[in-house]
PATI-23410 format. One record per residue: residue number from 1; x, y, z of N, C-alpha, C in turn. Coordinates in Angstrom, 1 decimal. Example, Ala and Ser with C-alpha at 12.3 -4.5 7.8 and 13.67 -1.06 7.14 Angstrom:
<pts>
PT    k     n.u     n.v     n.w    ca.u    ca.v    ca.w     c.u     c.v     c.w
PT    1    13.2    -5.7     7.8    12.3    -4.5     7.8    13.2    -3.3     7.8
PT    2    12.8    -2.2     7.1    13.7    -1.1     7.1    12.9     0.0     7.9
</pts>
This chain:
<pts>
PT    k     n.u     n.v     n.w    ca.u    ca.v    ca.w     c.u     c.v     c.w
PT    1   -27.2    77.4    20.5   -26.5    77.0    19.4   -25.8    75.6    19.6
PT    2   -25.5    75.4    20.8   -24.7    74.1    21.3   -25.5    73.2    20.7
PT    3   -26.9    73.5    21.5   -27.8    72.4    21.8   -28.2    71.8    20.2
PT    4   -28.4    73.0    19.5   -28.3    72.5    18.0   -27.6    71.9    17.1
PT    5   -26.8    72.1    17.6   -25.8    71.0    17.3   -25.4    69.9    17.6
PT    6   -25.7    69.3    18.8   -25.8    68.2    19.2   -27.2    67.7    18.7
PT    7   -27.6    68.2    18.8   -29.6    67.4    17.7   -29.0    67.3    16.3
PT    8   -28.3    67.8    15.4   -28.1    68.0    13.9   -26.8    66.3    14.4
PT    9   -26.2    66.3    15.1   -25.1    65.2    15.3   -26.2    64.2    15.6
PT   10   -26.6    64.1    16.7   -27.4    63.0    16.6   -28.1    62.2    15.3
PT   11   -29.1    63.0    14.8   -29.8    62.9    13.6   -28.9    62.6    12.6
PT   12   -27.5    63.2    12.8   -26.7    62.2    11.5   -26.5    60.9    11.7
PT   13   -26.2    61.1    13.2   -25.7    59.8    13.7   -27.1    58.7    13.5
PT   14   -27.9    59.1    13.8   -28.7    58.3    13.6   -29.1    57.5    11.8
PT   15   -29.1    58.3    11.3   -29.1    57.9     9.5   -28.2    57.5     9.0
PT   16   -26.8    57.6    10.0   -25.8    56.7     8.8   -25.9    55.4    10.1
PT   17   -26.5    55.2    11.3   -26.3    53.8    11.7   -28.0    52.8    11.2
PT   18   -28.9    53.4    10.4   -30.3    53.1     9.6   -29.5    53.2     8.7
PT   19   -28.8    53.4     7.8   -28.3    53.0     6.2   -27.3    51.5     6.7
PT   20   -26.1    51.5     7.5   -25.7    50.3     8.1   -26.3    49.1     8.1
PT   21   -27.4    49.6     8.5   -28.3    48.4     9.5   -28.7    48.0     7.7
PT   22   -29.5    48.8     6.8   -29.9    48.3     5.8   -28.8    48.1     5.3
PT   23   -27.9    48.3     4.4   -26.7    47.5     4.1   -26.4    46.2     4.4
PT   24   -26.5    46.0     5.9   -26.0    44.6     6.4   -27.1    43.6     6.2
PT   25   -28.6    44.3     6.1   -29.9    43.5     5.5   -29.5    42.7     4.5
PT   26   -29.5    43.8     3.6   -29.2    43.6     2.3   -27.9    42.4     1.9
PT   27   -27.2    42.6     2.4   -25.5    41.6     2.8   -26.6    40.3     2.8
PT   28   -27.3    40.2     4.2   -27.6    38.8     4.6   -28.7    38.0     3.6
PT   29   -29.8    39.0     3.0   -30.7    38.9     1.8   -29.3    38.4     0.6
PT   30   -28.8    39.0     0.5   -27.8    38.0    -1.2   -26.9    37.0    -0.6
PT   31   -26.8    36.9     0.5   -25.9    35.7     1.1   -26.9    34.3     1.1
PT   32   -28.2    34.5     1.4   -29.1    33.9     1.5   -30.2    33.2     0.3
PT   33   -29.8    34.1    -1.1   -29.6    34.0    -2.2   -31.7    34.8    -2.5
PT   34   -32.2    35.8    -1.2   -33.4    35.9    -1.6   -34.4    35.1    -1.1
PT   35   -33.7    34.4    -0.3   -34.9    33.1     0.3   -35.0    32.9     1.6
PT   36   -36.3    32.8     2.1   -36.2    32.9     3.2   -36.0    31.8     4.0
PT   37   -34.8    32.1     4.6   -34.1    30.5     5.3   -33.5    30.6     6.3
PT   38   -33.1    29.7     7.3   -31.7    30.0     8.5   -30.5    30.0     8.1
PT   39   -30.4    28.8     7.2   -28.6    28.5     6.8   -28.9    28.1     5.3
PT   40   -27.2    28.4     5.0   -27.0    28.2     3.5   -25.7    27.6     3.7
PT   41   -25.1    26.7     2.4   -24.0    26.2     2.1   -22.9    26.7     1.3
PT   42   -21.6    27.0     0.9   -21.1    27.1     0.3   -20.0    26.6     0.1
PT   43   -19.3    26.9    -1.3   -17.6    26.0    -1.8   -17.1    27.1    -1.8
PT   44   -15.9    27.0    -1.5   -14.6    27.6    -2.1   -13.4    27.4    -2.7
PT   45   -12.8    26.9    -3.6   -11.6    26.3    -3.5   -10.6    26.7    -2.7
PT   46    -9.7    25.8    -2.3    -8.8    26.2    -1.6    -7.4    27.6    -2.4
PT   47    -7.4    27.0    -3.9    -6.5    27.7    -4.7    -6.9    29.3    -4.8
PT   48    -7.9    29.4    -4.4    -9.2    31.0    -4.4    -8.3    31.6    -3.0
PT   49    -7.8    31.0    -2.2    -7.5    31.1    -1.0    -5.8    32.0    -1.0
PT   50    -5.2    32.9    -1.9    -3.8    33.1    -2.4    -3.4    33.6    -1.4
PT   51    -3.4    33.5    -0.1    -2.6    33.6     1.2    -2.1    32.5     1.9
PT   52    -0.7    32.4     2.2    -0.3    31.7     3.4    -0.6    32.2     4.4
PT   53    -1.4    31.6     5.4    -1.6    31.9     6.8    -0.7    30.7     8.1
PT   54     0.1    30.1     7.5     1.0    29.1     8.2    -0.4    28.5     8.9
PT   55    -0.3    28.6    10.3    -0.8    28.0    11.2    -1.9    28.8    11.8
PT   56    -1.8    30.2    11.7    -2.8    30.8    11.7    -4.0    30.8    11.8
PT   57    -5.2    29.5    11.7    -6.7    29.1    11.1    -7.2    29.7    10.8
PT   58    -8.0    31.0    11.7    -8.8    31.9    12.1    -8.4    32.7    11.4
PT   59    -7.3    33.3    11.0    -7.1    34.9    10.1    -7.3    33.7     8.4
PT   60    -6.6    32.3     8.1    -7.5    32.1     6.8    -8.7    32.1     6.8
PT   61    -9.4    31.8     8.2   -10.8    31.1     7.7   -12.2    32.7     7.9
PT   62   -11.1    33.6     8.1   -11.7    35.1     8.4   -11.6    35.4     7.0
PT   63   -10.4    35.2     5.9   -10.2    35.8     4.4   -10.7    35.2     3.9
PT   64   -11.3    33.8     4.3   -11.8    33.2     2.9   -13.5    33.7     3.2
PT   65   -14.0    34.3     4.2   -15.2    34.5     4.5   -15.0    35.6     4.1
PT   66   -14.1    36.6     3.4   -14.1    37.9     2.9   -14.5    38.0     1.6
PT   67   -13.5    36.5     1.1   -13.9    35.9    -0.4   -15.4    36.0    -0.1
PT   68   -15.8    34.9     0.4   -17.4    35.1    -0.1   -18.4    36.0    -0.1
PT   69   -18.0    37.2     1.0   -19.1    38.0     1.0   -18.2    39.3    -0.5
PT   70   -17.5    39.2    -1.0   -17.3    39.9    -2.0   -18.0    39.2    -3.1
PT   71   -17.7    37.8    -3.1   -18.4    36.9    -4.4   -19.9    37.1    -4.5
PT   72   -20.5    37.5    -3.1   -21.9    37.4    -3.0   -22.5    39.0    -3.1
PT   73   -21.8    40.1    -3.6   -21.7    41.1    -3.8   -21.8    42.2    -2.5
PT   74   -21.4    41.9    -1.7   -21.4    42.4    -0.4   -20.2    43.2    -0.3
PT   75   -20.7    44.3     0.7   -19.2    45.3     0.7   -18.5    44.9     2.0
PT   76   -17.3    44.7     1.8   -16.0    44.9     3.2   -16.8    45.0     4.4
PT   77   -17.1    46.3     4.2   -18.0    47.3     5.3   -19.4    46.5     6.6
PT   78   -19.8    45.7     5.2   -20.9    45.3     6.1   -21.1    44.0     7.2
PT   79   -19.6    43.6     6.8   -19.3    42.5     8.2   -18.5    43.1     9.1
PT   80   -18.5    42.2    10.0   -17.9    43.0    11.5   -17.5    41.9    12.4
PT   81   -15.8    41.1    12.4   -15.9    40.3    12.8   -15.6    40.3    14.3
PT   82   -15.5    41.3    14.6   -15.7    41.7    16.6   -16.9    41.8    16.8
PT   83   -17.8    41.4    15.8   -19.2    42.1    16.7   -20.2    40.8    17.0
PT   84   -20.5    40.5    17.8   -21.7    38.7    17.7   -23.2    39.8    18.3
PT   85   -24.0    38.7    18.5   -25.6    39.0    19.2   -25.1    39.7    20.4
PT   86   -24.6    39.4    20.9   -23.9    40.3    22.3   -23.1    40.7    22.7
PT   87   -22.4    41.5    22.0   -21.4    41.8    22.3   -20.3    41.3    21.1
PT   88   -19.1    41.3    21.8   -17.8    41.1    21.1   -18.3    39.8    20.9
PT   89   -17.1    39.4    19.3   -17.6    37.7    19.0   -16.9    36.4    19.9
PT   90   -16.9    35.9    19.5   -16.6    34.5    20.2   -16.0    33.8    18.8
PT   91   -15.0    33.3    18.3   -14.7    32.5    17.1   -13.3    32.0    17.3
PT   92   -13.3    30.7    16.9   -12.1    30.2    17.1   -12.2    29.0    16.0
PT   93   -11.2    28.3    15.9   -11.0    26.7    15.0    -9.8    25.6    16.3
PT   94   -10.6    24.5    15.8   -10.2    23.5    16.7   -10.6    22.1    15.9
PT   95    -9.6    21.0    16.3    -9.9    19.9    15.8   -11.1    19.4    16.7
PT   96   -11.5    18.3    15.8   -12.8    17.7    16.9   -12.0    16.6    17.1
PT   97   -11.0    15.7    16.2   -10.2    14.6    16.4    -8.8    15.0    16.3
PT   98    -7.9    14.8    17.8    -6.7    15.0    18.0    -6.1    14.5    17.0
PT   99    -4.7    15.0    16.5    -3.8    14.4    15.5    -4.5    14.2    13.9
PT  100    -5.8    14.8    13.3    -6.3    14.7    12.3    -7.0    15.9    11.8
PT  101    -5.8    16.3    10.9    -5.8    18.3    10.3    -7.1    17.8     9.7
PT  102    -7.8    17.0     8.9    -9.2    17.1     8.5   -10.1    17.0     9.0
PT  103   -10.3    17.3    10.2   -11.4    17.2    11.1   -11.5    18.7    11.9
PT  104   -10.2    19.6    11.7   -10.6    21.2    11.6   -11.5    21.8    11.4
PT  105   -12.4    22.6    12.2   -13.8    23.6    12.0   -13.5    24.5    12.2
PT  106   -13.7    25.9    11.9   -13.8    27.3    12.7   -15.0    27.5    13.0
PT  107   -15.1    28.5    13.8   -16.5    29.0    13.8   -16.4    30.0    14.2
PT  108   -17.2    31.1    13.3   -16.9    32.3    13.3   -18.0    33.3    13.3
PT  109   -18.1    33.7    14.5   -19.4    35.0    15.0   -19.3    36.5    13.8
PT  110   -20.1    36.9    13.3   -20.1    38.2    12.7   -21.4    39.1    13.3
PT  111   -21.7    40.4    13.2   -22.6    40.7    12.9   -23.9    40.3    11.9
PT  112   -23.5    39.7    10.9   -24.4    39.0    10.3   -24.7    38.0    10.2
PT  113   -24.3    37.0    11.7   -24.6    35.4    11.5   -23.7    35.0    11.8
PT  114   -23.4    33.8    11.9   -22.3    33.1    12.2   -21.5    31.7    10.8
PT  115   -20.9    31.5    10.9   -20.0    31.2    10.0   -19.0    29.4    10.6
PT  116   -19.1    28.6     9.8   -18.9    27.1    10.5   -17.8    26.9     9.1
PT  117   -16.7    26.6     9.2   -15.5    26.6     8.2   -15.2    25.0     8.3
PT  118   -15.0    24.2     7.2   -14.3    23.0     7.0   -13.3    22.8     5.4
PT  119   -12.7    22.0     5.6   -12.1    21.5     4.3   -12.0    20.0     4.4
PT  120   -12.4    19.9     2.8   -12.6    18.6     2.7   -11.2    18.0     1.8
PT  121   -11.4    16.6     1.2   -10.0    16.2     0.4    -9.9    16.8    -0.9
PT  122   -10.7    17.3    -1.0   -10.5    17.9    -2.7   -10.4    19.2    -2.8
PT  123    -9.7    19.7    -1.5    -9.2    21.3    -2.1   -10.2    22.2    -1.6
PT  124   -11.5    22.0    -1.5   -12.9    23.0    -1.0   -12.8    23.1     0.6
PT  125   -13.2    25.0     0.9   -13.5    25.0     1.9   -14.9    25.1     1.6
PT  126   -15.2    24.0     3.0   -17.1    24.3     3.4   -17.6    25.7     3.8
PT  127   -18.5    25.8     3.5   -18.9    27.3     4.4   -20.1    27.2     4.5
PT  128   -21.2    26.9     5.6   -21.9    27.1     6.5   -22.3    28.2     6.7
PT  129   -23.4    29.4     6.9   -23.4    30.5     7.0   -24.9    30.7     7.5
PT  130   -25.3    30.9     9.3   -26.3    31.0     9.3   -26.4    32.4    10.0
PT  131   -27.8    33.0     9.8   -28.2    34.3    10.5   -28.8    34.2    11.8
PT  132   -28.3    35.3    12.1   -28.7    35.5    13.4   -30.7    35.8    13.7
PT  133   -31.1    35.0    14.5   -32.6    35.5    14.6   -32.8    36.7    15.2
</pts>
């Protein structure tokens, strides 16, 4: 009876991590707009952004990548921002030029790709968004 039940667990386990996996397909197929491509571009306004994160970078530039995969019809669920190609992610934001807030990037590992954050003078965050091969 044990043993039956560890085979009936498995076999769940296994169909709800094959429904995931298609979910998160499907995420990177409407992020990608249907096309088959490496990278895509996106806007956001900054005003879309109704959080203070002070100094924070990384927790805004994590919410506004929440924005978009909601805008892109994507669930919560199917990003994972601890999770990269190998393991746990790697993401951080840093200036490329000392003393100049507009030259700020993030970059941000997901399970579905990775994620390159900028703002420009007119209020838009960039978003970059390429898949993982």
């Amino acid at each position: 009876m044990t043993l039956l039940r560890s085979l009936l667990a498995l076999g769940l386990l296994i169909l709800l991590t094959q429904g995931v996996n298609a979910n998160q397909k499907d995420c990177i197929q409407r992020l990608m707009g249907n096309r088959v491509q490496d990278s895509i571009n996106f806007a956001i306004h900054s005003d879309d952004v109704d959080r203070d994160f002070g100094r924070d970078f990384l927790a805004e530039a994590i919410y506004t990548i929440r924005i978009l995969i909601d805008r892109e019809g994507c669930s919560q669920n199917d990003i994972n921002f601890g999770q990269g190609p190998l393991g746990r992610s790697h993401s951080r934001c840093s200036k490329i030029v000392r003393n100049q807030d507009h030259t700020r990037v993030c970059y941000i590992e997901t399970n579905l790709g990775y994620f390159f954050l900028t703002k420009d003078p007119l209020d838009l965050v960039n978003i970059t968004y390429s898949r993982w091969d």
